[in-house]
C-alpha positions in Angstrom: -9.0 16.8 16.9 -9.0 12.8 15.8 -5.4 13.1 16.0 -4.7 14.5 19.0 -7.2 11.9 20.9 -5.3 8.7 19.1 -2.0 10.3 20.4 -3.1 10.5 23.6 -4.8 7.3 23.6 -1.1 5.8 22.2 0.3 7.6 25.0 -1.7 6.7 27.8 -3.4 3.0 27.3 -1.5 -0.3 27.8 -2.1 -1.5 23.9 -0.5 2.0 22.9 2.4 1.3 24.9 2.8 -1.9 23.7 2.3 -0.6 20.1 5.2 1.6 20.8 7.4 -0.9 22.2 6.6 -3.6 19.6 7.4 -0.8 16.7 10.3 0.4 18.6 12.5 -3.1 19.1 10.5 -6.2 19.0 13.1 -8.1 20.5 13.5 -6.3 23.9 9.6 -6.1 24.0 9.8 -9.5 23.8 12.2 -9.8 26.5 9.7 -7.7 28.3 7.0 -9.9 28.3 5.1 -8.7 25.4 2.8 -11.0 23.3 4.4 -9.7 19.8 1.6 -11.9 18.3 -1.6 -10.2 19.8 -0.3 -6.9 19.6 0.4 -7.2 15.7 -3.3 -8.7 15.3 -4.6 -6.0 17.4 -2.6 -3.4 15.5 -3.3 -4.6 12.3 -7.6 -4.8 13.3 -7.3 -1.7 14.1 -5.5 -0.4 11.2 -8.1 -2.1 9.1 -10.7 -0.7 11.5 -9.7 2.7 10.3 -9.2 2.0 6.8 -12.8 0.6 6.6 -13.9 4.4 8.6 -11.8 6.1 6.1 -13.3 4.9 3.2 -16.6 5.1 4.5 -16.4 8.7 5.1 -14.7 9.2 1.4 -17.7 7.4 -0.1 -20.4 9.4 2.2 -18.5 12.8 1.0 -17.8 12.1 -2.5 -21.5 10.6 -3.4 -19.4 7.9 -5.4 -19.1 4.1 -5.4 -20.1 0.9 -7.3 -23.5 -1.0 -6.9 
């Protein structure tokens, strides 16, 4: 269900279509107007915005982790 929101939120949202464009060729997203900067630190906050979920969720299912 997760997955199926994020691809329609990649699909449908400005930042998504950035995302795409920037992954796709940077340099004609550049010529395009696109901030390569702000969407690689957006990208990568989110990426570590997930990670961070990710692991939470491993921890609160597993019972493990280090005091």
């Amino acid at each position: 269900m997760g997955l199926i929101l994020f691809w329609y939120w990649l699909r449908d949202t400005r930042l998504g279509i950035v995302i795409q464009a920037t992954g796709s060729n940077e340099g004609s997203a550049v010529l395009s107007g696109v901030s390569i900067t702000r969407v690689n630190v957006a990208t990568y906050g989110l990426s570590g915005l997930f990670a961070a979920a990710a692991a939470l969720y491993l921890t609160t299912q597993t019972g493990t982790g280090s005091p």
